[in-house]
Backbone as a ProteinNet text record, in pm:
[ID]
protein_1_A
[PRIMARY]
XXXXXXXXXXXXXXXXXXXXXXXXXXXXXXXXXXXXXXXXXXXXXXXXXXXXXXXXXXXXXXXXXXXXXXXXXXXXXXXXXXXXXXXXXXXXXXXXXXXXXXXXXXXXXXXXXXXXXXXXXXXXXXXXXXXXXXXXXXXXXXXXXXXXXXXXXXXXXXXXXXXXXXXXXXXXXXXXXXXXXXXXXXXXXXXXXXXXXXXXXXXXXXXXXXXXXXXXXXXXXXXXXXXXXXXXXXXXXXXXXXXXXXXX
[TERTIARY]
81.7	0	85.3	178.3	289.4	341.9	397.9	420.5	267.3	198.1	66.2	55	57.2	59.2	191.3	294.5	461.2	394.6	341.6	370.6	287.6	143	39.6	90	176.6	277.9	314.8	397	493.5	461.2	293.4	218	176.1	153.3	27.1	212.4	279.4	372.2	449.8	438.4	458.3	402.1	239	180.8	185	228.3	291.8	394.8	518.8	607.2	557.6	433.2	358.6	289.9	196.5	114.4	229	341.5	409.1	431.1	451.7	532.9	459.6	302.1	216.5	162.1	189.5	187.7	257.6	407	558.8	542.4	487.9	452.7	335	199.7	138.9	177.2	226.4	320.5	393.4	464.9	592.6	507.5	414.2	332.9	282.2	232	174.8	248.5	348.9	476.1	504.1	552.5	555.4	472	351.2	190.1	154.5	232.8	209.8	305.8	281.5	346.1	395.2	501.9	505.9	466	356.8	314.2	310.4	287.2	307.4	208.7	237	128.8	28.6	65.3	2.2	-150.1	-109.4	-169.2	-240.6	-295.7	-312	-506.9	-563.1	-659.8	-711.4	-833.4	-916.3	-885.6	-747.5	-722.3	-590.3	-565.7	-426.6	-285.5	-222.8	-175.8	-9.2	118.2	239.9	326.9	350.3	408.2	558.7	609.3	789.7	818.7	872.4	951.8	995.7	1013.7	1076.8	981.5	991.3	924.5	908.8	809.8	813.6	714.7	746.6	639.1	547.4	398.6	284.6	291.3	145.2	164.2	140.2	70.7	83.9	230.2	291.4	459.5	552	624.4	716.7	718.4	787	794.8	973.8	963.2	1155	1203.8	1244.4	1343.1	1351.8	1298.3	1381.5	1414.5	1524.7	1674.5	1762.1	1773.9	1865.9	1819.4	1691.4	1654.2	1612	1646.8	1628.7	1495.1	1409.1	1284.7	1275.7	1124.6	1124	947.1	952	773.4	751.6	788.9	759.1	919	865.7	974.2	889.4	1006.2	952.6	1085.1	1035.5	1098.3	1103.6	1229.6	1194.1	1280.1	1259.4	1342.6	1323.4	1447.5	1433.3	1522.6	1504.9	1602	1723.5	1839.3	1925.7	1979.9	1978.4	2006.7	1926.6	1874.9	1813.7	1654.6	1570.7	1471.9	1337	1342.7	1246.2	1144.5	1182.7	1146.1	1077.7	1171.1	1101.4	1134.3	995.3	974.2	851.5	934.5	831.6	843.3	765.4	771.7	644.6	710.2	627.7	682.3	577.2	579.7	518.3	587	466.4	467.4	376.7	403.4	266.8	358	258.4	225.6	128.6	105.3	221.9	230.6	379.7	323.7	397.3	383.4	478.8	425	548.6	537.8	672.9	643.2	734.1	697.3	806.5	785.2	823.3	850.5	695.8	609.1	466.3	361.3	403.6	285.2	338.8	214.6	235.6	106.3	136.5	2.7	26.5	-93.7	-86	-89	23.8	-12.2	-17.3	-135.3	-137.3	-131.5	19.6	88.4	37.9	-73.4	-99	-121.4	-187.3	-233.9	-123	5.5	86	171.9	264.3	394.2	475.5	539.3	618.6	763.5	813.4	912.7	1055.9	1125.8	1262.5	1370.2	1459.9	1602.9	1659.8	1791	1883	1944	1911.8	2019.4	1960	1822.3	1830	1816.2	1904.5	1859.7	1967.3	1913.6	2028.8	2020.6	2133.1	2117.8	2218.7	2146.1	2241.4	2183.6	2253.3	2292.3	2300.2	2199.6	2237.1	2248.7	2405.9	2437.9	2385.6	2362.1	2393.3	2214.8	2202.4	2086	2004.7	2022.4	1887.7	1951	1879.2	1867.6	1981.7	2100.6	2149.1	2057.3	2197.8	2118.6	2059.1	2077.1	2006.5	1918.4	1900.4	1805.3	1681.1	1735.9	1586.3	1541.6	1652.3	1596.3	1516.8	1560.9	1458.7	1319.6	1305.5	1182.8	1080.2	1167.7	1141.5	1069.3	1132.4	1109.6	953.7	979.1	839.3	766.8	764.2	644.3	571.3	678.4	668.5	610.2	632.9	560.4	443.7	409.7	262.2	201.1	251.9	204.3	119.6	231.3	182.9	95.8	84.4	-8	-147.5	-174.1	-302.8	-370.6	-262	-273.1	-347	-221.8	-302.2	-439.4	-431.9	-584.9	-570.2	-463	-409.7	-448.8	-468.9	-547.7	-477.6	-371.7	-280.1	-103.1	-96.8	133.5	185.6	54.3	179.4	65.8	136.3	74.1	209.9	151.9	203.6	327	294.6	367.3	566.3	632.3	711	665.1	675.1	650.7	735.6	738.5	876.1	900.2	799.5	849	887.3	868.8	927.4	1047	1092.2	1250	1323.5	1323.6	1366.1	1429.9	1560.1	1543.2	1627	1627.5	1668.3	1808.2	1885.3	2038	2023	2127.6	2118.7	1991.7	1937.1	1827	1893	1798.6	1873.2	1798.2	1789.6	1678.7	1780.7	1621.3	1640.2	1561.9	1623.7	1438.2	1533.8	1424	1464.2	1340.9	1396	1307.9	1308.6	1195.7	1154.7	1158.5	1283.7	1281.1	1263.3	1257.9	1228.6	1347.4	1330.8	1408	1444.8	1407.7	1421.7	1351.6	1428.4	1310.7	1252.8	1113.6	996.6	933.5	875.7	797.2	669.4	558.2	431.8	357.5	320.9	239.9	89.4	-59.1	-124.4	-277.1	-399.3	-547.8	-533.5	-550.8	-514.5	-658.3	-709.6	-879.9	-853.3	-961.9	-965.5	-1034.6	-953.2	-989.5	-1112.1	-1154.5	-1265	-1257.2	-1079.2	-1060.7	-917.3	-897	-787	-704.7	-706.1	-554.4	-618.2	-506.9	-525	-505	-531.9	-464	-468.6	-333.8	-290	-324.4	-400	-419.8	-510.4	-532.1	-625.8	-593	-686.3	-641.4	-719.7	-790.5	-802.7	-716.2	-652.7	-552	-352.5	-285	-156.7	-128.9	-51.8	-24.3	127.5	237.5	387.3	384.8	479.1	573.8	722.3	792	942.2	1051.5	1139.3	1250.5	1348.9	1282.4	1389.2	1339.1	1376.6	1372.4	1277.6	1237.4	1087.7	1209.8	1269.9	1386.5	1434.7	1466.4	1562	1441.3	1330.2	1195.5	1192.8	1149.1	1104.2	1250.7	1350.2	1415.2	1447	1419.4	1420.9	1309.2	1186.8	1034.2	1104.9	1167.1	1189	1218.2	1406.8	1448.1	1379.4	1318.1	1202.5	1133.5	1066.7	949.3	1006.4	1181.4	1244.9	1221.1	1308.4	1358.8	1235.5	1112.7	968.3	932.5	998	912.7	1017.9	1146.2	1224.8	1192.4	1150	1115.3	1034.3	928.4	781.4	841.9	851.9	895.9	994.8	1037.1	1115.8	1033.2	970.2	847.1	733.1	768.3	637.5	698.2	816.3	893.9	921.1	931.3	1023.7	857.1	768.1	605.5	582	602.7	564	650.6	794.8	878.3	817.2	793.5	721.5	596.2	500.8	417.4	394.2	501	539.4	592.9	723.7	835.6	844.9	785.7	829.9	760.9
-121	0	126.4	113.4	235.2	251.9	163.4	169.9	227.4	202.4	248.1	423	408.2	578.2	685.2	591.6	680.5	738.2	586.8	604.1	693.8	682.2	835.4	975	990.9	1094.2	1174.6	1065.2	1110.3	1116.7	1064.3	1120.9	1229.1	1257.1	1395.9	1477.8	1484.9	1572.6	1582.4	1471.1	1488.6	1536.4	1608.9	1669.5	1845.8	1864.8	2012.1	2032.3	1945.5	1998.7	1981.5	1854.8	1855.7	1985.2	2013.6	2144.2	2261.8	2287.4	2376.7	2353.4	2247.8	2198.5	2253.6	2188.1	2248.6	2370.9	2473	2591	2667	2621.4	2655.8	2643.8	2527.3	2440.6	2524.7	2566.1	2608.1	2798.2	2809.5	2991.5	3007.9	2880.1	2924.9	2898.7	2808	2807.1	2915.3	3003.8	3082.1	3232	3210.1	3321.8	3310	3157.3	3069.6	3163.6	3129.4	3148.9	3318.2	3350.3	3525	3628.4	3637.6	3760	3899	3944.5	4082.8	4165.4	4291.2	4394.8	4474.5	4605.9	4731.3	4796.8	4890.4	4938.8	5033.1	5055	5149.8	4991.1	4882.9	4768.6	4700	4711.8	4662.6	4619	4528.3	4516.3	4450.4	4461.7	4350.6	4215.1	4178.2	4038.1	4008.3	3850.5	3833.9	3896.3	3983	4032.7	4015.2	4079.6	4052.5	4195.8	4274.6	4414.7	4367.7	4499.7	4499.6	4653.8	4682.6	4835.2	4897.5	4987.8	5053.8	5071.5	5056.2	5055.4	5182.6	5244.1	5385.3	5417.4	5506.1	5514.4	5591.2	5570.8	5652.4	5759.8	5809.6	5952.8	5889.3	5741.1	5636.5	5673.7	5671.3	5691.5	5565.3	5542.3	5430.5	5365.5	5246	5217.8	5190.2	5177.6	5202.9	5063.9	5012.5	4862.3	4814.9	4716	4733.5	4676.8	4645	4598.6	4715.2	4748.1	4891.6	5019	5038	5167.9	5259.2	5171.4	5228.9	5250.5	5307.8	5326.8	5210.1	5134	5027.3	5006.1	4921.4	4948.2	4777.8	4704.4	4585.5	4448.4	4422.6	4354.6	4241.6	4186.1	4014.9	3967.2	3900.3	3895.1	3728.8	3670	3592	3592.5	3539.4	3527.3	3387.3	3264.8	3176.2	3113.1	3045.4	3068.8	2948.1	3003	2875.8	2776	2774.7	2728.5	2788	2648.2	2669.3	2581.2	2642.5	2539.6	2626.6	2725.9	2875.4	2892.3	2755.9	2751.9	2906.3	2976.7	3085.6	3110.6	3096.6	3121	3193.6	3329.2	3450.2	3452.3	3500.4	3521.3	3644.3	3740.8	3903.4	3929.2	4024.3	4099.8	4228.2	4352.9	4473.5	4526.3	4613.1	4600.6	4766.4	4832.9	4970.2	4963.5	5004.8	5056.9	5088.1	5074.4	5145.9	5118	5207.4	5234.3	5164.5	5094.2	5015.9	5138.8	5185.3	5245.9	5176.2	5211.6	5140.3	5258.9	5205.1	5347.1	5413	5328.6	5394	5456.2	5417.6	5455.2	5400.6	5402.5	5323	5272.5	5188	5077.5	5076.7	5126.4	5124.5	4951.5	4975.4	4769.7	4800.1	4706.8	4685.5	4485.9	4557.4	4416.9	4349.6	4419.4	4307.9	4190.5	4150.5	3976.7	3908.2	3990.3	3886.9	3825.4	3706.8	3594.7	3725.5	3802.9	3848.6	3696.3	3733.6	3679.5	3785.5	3776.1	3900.9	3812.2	3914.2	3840.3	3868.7	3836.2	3851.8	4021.9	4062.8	4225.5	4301.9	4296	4437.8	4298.8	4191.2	4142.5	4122.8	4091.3	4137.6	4000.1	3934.4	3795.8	3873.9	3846.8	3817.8	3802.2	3737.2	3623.8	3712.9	3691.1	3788.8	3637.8	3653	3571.2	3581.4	3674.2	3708.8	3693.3	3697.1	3632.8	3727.6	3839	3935.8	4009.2	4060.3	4114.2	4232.8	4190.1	4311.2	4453.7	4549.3	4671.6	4681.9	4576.8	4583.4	4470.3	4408.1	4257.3	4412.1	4488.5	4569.9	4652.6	4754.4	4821.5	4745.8	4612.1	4534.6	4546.6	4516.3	4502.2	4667.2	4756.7	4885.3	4884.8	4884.6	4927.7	4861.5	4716.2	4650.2	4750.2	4773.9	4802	4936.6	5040.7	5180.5	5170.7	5087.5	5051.6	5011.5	4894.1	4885	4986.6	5033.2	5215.3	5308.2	5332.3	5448.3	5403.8	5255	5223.1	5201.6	5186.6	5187.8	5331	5420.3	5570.8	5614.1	5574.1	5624.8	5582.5	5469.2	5349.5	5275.6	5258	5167.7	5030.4	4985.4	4893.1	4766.1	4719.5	4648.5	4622.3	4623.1	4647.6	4510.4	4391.6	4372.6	4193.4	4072.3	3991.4	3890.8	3827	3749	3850.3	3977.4	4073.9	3998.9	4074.6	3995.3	4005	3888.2	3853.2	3900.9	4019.3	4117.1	4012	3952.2	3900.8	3760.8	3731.7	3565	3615.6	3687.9	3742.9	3763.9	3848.9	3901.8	3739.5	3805.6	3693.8	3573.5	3586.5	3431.5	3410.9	3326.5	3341.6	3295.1	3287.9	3254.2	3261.5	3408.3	3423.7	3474.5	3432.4	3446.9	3506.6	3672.4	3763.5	3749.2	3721.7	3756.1	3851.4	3959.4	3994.9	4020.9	4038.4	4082.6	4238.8	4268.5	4421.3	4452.6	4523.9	4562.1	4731.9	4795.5	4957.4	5009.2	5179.2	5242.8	5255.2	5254.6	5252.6	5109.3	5008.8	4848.2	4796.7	4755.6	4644.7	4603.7	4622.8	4511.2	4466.2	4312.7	4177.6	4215.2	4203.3	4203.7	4117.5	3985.7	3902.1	3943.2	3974.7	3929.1	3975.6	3987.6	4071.4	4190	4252.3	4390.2	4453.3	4547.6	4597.5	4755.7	4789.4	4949.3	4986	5136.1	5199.9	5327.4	5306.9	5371.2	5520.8	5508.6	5667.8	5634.7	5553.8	5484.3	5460.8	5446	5394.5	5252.8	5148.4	5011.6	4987.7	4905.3	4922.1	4718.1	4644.8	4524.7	4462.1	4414.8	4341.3	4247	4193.4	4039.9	3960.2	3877	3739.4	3650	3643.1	3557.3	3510.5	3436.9	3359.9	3419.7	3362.9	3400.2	3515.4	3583	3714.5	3717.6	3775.5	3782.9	3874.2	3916	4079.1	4046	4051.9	4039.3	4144.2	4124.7	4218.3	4181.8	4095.5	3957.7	3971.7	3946.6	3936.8	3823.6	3788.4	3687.5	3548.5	3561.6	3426.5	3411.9	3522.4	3456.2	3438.5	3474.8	3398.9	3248.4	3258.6	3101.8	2998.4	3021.2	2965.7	2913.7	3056.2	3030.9	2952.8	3006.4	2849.6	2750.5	2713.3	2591.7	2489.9	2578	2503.9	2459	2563.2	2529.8	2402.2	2413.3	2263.2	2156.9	2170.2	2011.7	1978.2	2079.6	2064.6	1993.8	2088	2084.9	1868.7	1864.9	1749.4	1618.8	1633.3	1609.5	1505.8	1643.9	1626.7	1554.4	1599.8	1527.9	1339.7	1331.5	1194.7	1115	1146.9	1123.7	1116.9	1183.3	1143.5	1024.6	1014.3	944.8	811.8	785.5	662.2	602.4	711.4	644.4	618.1	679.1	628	483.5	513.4	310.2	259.7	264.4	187.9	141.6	233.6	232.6	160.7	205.8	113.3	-47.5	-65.8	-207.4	-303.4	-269.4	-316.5	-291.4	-146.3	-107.8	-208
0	0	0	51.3	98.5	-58.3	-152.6	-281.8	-390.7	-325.6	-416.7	-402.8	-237.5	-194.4	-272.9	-313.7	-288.5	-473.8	-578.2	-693.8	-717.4	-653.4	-689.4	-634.4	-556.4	-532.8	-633.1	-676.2	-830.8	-907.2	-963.8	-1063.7	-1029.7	-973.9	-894.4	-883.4	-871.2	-929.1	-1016.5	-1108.6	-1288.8	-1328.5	-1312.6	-1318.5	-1324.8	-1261.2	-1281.2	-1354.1	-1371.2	-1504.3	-1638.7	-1654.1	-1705.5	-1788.8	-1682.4	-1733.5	-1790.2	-1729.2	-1745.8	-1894.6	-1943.5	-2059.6	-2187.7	-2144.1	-2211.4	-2277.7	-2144.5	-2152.3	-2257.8	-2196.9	-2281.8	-2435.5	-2445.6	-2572.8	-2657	-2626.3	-2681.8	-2686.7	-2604.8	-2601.7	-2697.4	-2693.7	-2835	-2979.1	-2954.1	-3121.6	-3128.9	-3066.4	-3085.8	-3125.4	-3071.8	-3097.1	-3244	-3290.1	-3394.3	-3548.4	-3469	-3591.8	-3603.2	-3525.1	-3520	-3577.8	-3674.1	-3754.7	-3698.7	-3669.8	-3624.9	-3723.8	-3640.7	-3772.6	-3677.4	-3782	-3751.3	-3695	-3548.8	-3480.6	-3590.4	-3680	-3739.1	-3835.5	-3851.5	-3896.7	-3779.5	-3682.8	-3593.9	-3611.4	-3563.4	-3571.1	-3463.3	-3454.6	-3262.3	-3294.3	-3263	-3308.3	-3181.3	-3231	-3153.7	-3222.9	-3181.3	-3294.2	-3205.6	-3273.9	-3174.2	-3245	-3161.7	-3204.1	-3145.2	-3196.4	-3181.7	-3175.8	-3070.4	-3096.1	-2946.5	-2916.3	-2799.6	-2675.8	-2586.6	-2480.5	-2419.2	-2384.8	-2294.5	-2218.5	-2126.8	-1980.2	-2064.9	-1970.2	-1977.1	-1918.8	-1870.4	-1784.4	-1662.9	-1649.7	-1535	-1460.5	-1536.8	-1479.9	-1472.2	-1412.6	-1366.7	-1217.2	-1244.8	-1095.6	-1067.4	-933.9	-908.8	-879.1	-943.8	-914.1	-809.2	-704.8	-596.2	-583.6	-634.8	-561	-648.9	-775.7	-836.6	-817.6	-802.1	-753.8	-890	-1040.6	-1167.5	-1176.2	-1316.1	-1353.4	-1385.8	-1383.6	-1464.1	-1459.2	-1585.7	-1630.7	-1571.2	-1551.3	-1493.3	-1426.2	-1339.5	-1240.9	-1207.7	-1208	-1158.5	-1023.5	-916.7	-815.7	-783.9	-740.9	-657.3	-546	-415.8	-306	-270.6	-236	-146.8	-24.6	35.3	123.5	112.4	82.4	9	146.8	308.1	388.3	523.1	564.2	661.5	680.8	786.6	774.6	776.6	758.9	759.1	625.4	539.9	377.4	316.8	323.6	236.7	105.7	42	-131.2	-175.2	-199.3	-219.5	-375.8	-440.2	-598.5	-615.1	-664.9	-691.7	-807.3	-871.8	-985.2	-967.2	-1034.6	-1052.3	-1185	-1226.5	-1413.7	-1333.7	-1472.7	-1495.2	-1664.2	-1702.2	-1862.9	-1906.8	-2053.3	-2110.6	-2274.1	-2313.7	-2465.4	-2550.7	-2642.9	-2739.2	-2879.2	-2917.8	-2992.4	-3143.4	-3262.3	-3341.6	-3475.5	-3583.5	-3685.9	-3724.3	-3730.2	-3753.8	-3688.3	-3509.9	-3435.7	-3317	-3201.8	-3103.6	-3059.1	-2951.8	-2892.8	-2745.1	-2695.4	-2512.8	-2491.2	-2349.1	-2360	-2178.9	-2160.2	-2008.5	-1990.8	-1944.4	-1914	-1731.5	-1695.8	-1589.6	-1581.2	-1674.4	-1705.6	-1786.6	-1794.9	-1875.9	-1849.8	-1965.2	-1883.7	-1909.9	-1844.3	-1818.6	-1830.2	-1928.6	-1976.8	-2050.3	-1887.8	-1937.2	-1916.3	-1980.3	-2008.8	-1907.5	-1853.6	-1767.3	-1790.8	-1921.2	-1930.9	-1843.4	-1724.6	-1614.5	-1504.8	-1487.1	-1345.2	-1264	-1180.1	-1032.2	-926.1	-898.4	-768.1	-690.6	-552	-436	-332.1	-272.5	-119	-42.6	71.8	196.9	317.5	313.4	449.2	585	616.4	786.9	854.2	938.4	1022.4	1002.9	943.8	943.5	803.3	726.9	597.2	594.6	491.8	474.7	415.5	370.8	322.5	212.9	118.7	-19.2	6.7	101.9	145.7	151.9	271.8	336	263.8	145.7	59.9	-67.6	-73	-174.5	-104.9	13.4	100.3	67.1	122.8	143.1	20.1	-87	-224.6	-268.2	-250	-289.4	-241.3	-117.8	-34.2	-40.9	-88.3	-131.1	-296.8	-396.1	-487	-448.6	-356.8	-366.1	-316.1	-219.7	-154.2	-264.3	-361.1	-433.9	-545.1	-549.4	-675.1	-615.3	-462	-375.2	-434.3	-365.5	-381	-473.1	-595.5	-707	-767.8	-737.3	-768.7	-900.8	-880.8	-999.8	-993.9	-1116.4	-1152.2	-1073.3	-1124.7	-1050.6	-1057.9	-973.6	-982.7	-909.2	-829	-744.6	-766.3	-763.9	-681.1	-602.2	-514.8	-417.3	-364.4	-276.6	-271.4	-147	-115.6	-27	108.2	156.8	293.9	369.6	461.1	526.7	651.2	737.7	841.2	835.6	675.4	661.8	671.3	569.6	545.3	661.5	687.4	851.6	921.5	983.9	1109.1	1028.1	872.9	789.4	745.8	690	701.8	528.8	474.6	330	231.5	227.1	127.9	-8.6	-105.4	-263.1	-307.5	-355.3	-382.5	-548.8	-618.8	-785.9	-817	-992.1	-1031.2	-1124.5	-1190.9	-1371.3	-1390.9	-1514	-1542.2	-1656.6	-1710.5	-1813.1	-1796	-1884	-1844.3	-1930.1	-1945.2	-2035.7	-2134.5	-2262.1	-2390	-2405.5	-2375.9	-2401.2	-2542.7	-2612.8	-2722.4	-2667.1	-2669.6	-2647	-2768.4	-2706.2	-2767.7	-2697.5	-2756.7	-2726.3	-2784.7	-2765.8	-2813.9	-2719.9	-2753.4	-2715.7	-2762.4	-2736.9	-2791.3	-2790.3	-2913.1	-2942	-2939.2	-2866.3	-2883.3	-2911.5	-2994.1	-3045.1	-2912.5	-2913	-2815.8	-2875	-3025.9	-3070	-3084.2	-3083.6	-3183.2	-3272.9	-3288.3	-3391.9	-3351.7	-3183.6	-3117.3	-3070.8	-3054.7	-2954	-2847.6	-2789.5	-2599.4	-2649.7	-2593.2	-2583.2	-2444.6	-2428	-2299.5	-2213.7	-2156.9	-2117.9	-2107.1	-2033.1	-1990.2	-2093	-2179.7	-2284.8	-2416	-2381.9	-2503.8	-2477.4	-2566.9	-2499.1	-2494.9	-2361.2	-2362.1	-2291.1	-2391.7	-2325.3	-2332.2	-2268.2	-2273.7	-2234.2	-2328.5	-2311.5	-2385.6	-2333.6	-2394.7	-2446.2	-2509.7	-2632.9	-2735.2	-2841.3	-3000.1	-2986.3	-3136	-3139.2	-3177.1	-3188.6	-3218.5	-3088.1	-3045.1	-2905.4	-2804	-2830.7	-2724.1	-2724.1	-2859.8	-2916.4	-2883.3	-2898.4	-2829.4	-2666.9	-2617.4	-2484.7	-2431.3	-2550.7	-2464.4	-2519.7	-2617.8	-2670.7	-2573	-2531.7	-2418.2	-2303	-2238.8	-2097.3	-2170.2	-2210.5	-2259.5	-2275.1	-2351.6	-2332	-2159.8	-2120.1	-1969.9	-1917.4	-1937.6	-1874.4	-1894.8	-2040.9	-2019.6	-1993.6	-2003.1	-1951.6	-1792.2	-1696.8	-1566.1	-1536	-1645.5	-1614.4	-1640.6	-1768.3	-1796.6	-1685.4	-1629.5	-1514.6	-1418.7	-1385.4	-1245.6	-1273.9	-1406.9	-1459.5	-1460.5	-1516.5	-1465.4	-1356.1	-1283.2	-1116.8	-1034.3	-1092.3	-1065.1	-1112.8	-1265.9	-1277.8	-1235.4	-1179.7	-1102.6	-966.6	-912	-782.7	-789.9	-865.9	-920.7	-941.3	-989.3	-1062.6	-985.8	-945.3	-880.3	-710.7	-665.5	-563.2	-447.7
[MASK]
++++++++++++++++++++++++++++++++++++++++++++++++++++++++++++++++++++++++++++++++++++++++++++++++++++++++++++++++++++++++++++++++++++++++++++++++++++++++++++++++++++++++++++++++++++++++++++++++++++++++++++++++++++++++++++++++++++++++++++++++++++++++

């Protein structure tokens, strides 16, 4: 029975690299099947723009961990030693304008895979039992971002925000984030809707929606790789399951 219990384990978590794979898998076809065109060509469709990134009158938000402008950040923190298991993962994203030689397109990147490259991201290790100075100004920073986007009544900047009193108190935490800033190439895959005076606004949660600051080749590559990896994993859980299964 203990072998029956271990192998439905390892299915029920082949399962998630699974879905991931899927995801990865149907993201990059879709990157794939989508033509880049010109904001000035744009129609109420799934459409995928290309051109320079720039703030609204929304404004910017401030990095926190560099302190730079930046129109969307993705965070993670975990704790590389110890028994405190902390694994925070945040994002905040403001409106921003993709502009390219013909026009531009408002894109509200709240609902999207935020998918950035390593050129604005930042790792480091805070050893010591309580948060160095860039551990607390990462903290500070989240928190003064979600502040002013309450304020303003902004739609949304932040989910699964950081947990200040997990952090605190912890010895070997590994704070990551990556960023999307102003004057960056941006990728915009996603539902393009008229705003009913000849401009578009990019955004929703119906069907695929990226925002990256990679070329449409060096995307599709980068899902490529994830989905081997993705299924890679899965196939491996799915084995050492019918092992367990079978044999165990």
């Amino acid at each position: 029975m203990a072998s029956i219990g271990t192998g439905l384990t390892l299915v029920v978590v082949a399962l998630i690299p699974t879905f991931l794979f899927v995801q990865a898998r149907r993201t990059n076809q879709a990157i794939a099947s989508t033509q880049t065109r010109s904001t000035a060509s744009l129609t109420d469709d799934v459409v995928a723009v290309s051109g320079t990134v720039e703030a609204t009158p929304a404004g910017v938000l401030t990095h926190p961990v560099t302190g730079a402008d930046a129109l969307a950040v993705r965070w993670h923190v975990e704790e590389q030693h110890g028994t405190a298991g902390v694994d925070d993962a945040g994002r905040q994203t403001v409106p921003f304008r993709l502009v390219d030689d013909d026009g531009a397109v408002l894109v509200d990147p709240s609902g999207a895979d935020l998918h950035l490259s390593t050129a604005h991201g930042e790792t480091f290790v805070n050893a010591m039992r309580a948060p160095g100075e860039r551990a607390r100004t990462f903290i500070e920073r989240v928190q003064e971002n979600e502040q002013r986007s309450h304020e303003a009544g902004a739609k949304q900047i932040h989910n699964t925000p950081i947990n200040e009193a997990t952090v605190h108190g912890v010895g070997g935490v590994h704070y990551r984030s990556r960023a999307l800033q102003p004057g960056d190439t941006g990728y915009v895959l996603g539902r393009a809707r008229s705003d009913g005076d000849g401009t578009y606004t990019i955004g929703g949660d119906d069907g695929e929606f990226v925002v990256s600051d990679m070329h449409r080749d060096a995307l599709r590559e980068d899902f490529g790789s994830n989905q081997w990896l993705l299924a890679g994993a899965a196939l491996l859980f799915y084995a050492l399951a019918a092992y367990v299964l079978f044999f165990g």
